[in-house]
MIZAMI-348197 format. One record per residue (C-alpha): residue in three letters; z, x, y. Coordinates in Angstrom, 1 decimal. Each point is the difference from the previous one (the first is absolute). Example, Ala and Ser with C-alpha at 12.3 -4.5 7.8 and 13.67 -1.06 7.14 Angstrom:
MIZAMI-348197
 code     pz     px     py
  ala    7.8   12.3   -4.5
  ser   -0.7    1.4    3.4
This chain:
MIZAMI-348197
 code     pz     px     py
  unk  -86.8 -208.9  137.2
  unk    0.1    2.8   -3.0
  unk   -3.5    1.1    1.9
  unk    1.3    0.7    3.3
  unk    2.9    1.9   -1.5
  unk   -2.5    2.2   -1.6
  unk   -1.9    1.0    2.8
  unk    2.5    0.6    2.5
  unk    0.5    3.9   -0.1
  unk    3.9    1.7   -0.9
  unk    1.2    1.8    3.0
  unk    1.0    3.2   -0.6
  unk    1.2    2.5    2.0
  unk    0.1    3.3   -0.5
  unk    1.3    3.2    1.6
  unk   -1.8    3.5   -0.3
  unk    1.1    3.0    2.1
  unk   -2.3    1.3    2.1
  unk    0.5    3.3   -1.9
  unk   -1.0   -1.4   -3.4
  unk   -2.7   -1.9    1.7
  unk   -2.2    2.8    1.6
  unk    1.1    2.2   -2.9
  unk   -2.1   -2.4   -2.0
  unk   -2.9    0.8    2.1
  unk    0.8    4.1   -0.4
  unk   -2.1    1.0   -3.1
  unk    1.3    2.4   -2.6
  unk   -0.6    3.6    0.1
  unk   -1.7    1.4   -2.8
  unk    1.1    3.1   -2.3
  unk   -3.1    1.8    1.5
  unk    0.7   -0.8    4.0
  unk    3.4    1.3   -1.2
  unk   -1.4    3.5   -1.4
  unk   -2.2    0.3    3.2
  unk    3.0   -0.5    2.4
  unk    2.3    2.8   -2.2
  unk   -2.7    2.3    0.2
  unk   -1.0   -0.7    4.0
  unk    3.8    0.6    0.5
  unk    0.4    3.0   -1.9
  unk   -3.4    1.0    2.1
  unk    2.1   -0.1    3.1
  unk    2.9    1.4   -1.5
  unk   -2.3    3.5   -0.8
  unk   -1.1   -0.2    3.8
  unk    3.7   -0.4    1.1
  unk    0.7    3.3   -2.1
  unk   -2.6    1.9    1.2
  unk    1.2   -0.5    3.3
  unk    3.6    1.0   -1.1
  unk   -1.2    2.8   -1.9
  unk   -1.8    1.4    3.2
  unk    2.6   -0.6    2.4
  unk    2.8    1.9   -2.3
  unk   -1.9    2.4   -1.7
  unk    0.0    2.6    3.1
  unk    4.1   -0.7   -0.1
  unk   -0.3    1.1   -3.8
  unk   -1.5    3.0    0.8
  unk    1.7    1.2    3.1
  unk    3.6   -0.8   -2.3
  unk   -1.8    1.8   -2.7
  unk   -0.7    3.3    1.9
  unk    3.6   -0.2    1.5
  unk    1.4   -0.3   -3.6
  unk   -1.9    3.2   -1.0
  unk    1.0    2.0    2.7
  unk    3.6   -1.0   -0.5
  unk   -0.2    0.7   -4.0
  unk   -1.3    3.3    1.1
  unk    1.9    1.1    2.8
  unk    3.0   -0.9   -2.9
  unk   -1.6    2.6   -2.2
């Protein structure tokens, strides 16, 4: 009798949420994949500024030139 207690298996049950659960299976970013991103992203940032650097810097000048005359039309 002790022996068939023995084998017979506890029956647990337990609950994991499915976020935990395919977190488990997401593996950890390193400090280097990290660095790589930051510096991809700052890549694109410097593209995104050339492109607003080129669209406003005719603006610039054109209020620059208008400023001038202004100052000296003043004088």
């Amino acid at each position: 009798m002790i022996r068939s207690q023995q084998l017979e298996r506890p029956h647990l049950r337990l609950h994991i949420p499915r976020r935990d659960r395919l977190q488990a299976l997401v593996p950890l970013r390193s400090a280097a994949a990290r660095k790589l991103d930051l510096i991809v992203g700052y890549q694109a940032m410097a593209l995104i500024n050339q492109d607003i650097a080129r669209a406003f810097t005719p603006c610039e000048e054109e209020a620059e030139r208008c400023l001038t005359q202004y100052r000296r039309a003043e004088h």
